[in-house]
N, C-alpha and C positions, 0 to 999 in steps of 0.2 A: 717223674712222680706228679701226679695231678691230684688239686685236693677240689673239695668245696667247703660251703661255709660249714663251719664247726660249730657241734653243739654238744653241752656237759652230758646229752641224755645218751652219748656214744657213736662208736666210728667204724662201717663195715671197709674190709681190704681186701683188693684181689693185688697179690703181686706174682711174676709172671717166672715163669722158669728162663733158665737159659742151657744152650749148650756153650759149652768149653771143646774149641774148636782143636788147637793144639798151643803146644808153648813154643817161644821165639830163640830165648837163649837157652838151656839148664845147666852152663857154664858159668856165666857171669867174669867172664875173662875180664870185662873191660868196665866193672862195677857197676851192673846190671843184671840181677839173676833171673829167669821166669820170664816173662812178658804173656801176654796170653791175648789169644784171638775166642774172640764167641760173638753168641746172637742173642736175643731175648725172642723167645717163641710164645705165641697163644694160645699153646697147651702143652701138657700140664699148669695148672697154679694153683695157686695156695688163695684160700678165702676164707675169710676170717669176721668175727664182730666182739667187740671188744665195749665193754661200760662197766664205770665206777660199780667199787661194790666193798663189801664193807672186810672183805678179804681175800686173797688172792683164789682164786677156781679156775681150774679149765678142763673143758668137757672135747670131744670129737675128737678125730686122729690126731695124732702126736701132742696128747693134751698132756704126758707128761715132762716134752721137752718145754712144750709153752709154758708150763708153770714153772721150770726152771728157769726160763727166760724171765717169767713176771716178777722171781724173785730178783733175780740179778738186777733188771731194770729199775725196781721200787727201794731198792736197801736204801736204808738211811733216809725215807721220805714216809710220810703217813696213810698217803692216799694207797687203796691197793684195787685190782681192777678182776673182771672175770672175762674170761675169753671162750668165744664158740669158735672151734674152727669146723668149716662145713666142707674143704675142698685141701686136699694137701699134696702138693708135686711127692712124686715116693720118695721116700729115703733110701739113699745109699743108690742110687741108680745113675748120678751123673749129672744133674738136673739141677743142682745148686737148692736143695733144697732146705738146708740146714739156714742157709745166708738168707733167703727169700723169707724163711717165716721168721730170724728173728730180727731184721730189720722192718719188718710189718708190723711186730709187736712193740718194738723199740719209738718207730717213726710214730705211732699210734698213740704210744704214751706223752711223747715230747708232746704232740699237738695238744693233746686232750690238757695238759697240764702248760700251753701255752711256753715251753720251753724250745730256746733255739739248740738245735741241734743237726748238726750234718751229718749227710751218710757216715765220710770216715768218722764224724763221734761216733756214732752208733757203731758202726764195722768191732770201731773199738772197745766196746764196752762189752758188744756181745761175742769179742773174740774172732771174728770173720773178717777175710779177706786178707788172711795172712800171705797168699802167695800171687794171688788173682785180685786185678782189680773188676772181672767182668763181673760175678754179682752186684759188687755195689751200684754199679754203671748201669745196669737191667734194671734195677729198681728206680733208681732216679730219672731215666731217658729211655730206657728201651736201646731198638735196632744194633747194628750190628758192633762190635765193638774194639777195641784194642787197646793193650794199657803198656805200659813203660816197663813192668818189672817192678821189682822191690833193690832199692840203692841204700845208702847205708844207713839209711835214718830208720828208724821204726815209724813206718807212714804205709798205710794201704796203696798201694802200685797208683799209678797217675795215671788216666786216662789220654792215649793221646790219639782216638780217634773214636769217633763216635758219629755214625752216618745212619739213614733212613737204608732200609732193606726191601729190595725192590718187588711191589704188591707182588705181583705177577708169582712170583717163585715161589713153589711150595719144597717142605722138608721132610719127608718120611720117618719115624721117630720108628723105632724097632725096639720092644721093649720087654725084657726077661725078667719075668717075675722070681723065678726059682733062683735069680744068682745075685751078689751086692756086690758095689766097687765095693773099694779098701777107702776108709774113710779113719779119721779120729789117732787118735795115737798108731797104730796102726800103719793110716799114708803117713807120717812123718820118719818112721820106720823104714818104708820101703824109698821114702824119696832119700833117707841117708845110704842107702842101699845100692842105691843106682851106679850104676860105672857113670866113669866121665865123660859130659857132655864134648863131643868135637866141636873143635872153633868151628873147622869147617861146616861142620854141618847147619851150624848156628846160623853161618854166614850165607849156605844155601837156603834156608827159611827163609830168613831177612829178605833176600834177591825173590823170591817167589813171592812174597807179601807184600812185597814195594810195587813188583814189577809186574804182577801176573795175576794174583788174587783181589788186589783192593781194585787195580785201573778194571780188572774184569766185574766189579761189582760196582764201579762208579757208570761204567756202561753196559749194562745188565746184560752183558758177554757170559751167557753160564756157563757156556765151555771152558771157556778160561779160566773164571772162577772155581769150577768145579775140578778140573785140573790140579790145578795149585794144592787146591786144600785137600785132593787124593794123595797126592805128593807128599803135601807136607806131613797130614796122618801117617803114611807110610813110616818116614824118617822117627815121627817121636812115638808111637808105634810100637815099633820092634826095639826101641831106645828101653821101652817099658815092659818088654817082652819076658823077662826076668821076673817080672815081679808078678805075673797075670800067666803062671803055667807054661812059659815059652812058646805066648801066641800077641799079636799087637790084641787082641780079642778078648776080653775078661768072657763071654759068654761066645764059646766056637758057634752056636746055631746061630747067633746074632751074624759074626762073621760072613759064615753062609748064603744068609739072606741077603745082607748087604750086597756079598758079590753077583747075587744074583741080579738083584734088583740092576746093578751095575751093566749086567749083560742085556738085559731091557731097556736101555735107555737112559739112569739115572748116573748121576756124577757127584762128584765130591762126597765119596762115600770116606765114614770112619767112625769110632768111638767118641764119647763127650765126655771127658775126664777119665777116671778109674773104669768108666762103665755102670752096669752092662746095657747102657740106650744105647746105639747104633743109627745112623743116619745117613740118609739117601737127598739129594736135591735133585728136582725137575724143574722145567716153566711149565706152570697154567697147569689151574685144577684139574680138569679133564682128565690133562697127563697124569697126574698122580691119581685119582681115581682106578684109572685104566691100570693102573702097578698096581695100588693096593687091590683092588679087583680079584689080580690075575694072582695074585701071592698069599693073600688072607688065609686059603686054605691048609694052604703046606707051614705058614705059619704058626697057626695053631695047633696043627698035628707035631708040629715042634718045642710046643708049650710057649709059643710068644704070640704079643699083639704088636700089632702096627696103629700108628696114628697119625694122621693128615695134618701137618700146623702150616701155621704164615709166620713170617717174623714180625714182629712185634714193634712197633717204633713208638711205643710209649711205654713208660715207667709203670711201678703200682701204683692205683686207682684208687685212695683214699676219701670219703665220700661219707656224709651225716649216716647213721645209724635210724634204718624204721621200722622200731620191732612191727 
């Protein structure tokens, strides 16, 4: 998260989507439940402008979350603030976008009001990052990410990997309007829902993320990379299949395209959380051009759009306010 100098007249924020690659354990055999792989991407995000005001307002998309956020964040203090948001990652599509706007609003307020406060305060206070630590981690640092799990303390998952995502590789973002993951009381529902995580399977992730995904992204090996995390979407996938119509696919035309894109050239295709965004990796824009190109049309005839991003290797972008 990068700021500049702060000033009382207000604070514009772009903070960044991420995908939610897949999860490590959903066992927790060995007191560690969850663990979660993702990326922060440069598009979708959330942008926002935020100045004192003599009561709490907020205007543009999801202006009625944000003011549920303003509440929450102002209890018990005098000052209250109005917020523009002019850009908002969708909701319910996979994107983190619940976590992105209210740690924007959150981090927004701490500064503006000169109070120290960290992500996990924030996570906490706005309720986020109950089971992933990869939002918080996207807002703070960007690139690609890995967190620990949730262990028995009530603490936001720990980061323990957090690396640059290499320029060169683009992400294909496949995104279905007409359909929502499962989000809010809801996913906690379906996650009590789930049959039981296999060790093994657990232990087959682990050996793929150790051995085959991260050294493939520490030596910008996309085949390898993209491998792994085909693989490993697979496993947690069809884990979730239950809950998403008996398909790894919250949206089957996403699915689709995906494999198609797959027979074109692209790899480490799969879902980003609940769904329904869908993702494809390539090297070099070109190459991704050349896909979206060749698919845009049958996309749309499907009722989806496609979007060309990079990974992201910085946090949100906090920065003086000029009306």
């Amino acid at each position: 998260m990068s700021t500049n100098s702060i000033t009382s007249a207000g604070l514009s924020i772009t903070a960044p989507a991420r995908l939610h690659l897949g999860f490590l354990d959903l066992n927790g055999a060995i007191g560690r439940r969850y663990g979660s792989i993702g990326l922060a991407v440069d598009r979708p995000a959330t942008r926002l402008t935020i100045v004192p005001s003599s009561a709490n307002r907020a205007e543009g998309p999801e202006h009625a979350r944000v003011l549920k956020l303003l509440d929450s964040f102002t209890r018990g203090r005098t000052q209250r603030y109005s917020v523009t948001t002019h850009d908002a990652i969708p909701a319910h599509a996979g994107l983190g976008s619940g976590t992105q706007l209210s740690l924007a609003v959150g981090a927004a307020i701490a500064q503006l009001e000169d109070r120290h406060m960290t992500a996990n305060d924030l996570a906490i206070l706005g309720a986020r990052g109950a089971r992933s630590g990869i939002g918080l981690a996207a807002f703070t640092g960007g690139g690609f990410i890995i967190d620990g799990g949730r262990g028995p303390h009530d603490q936001p998952p720990p980061v323990t990997l957090q690396t640059p995502f290499p320029d060169d590789w683009r992400v294909l973002l496949i995104l279905d309007t007409n359909r929502a993951g499962v989000s809010g009381e809801a996913e906690t529902t379906a996650f009590a829902g789930l049959p039981e995580f296999p060790n093994a399977m657990a232990a087959n992730i682990c050996h793929l993320v150790l051995m085959k995904l991260v050294p493939g992204l520490k030596e910008t090996d996309l085949n390898a990379f993209g491998a792994a995390l085909t693989e490993i979407q697979q496993i947690v996938g069809w884990h979730f299949a239950g809950k998403q119509g008996g398909s790894p696919w919250t949206s089957p035309a996403v699915g689709r395209l995906a494999q198609r894109m797959q027979t074109l050239g692209a790899t480490g295709i799969g879902q980003s959380s609940w769904g329904p965004t869908g993702f494809a990796f390539v090297s070099g824009h070109e190459a991704a051009e050349r896909l979206y190109h060749s698919l845009v049309g049958d996309a749309k005839r499907d009722g989806l759009d496609i979007a060309i991003a990079r990974g992201r290797n910085a946090g949100a972008q906090i920065e003086p306010y000029r009306p």
